[in-house]
C-alpha positions in Angstrom: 143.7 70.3 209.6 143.5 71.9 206.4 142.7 75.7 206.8 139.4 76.0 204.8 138.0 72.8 206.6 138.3 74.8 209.7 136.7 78.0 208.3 134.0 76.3 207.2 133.8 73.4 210.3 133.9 77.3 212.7 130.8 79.0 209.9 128.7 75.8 211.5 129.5 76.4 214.3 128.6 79.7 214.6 125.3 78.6 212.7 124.3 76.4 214.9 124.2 78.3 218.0 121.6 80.5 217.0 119.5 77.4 216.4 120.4 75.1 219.5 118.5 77.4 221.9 116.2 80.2 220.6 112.7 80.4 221.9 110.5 79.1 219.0 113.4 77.7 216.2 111.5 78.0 213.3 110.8 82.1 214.4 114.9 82.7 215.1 116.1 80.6 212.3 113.9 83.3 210.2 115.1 85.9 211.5 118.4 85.0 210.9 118.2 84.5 207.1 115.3 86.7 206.3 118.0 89.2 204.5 119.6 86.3 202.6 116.5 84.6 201.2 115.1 88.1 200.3 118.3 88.5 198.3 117.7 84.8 196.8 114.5 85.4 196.1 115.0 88.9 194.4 117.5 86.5 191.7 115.8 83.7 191.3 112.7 81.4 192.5 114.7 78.4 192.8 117.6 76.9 194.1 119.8 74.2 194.1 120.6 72.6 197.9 124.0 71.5 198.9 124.1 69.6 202.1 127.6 68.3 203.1 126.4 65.6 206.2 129.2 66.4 207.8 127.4 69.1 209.3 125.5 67.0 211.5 126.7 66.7 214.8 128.0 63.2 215.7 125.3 63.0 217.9 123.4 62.1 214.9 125.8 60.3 213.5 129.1 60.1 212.1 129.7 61.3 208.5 133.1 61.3 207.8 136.5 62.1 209.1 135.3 65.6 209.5 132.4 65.4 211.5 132.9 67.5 214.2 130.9 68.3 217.8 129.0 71.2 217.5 127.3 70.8 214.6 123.7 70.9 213.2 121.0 68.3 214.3 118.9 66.7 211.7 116.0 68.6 213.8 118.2 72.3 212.4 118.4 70.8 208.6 115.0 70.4 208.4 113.7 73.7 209.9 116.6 75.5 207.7 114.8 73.6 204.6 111.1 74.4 205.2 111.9 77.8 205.6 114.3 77.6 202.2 110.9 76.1 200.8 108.5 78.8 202.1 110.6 81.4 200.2 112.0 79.4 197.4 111.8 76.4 195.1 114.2 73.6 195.5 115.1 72.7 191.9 117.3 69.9 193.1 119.9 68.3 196.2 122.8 66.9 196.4 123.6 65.1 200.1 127.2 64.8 200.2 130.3 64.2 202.5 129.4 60.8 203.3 131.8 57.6 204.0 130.2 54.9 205.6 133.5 53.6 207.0 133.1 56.1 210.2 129.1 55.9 210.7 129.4 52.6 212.7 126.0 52.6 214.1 124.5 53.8 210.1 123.3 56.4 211.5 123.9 59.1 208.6 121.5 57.0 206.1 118.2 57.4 208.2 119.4 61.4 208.5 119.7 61.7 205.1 116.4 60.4 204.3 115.1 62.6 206.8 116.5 66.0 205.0 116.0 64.8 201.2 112.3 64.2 202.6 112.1 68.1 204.3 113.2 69.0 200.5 109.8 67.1 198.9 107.3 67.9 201.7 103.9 68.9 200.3 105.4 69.4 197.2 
């Protein structure tokens, strides 16, 4: 495995287990970020969103060769967004990492509509 797939497949990792189990999500997600998106937000008021959809946990669906278990659910992507979108604009996304050739049940389509819709909502 290539080294910076693993540093980055081990970041979500880490990511996602302060979302899987906190009390209220949306509260320790927050928390979490509250330093980073008053950084963002002290640089600029909008933002552009990269989502690699390999993030998701193959219980969601199977991006790529890379999905990998422990990763985000779609439920985690969204939350992450609306709180992106309380602080900050979303300018534009990119949804990425996807090869339908491993997403058997197609799956990873409905996801993706899911997030790209979190990106829009009352907009």
């Amino acid at each position: 495995m290539h080294g910076g797939h693993a540093r980055h497949r081990s970041a979500r990792r880490r990511a996602a287990d302060g979302l899987r189990h906190p009390r209220h999500p949306d509260d320790a997600v927050a928390h979490r970020l509250s330093s980073v998106l008053d950084t963002l937000r002290s640089r600029t008021g909008t933002v552009y969103l990269h989502v690699d959809l390999d993030v998701l946990d193959p219980g969601e669906g199977t991006a790529n060769a890379f999905a990998a278990p422990g990763g985000l659910r779609v439920d985690d992507v969204v939350t992450l967004i609306r709180i992106l979108r309380s602080v900050l604009r979303i300018g534009a996304i990119a949804l990425t990492a996807y090869d339908p050739t491993y997403d058997a049940e197609s799956r990873i389509p409905a996801a993706a509509l899911r997030i790209a819709a979190a990106t829009a909502e009352d907009a």
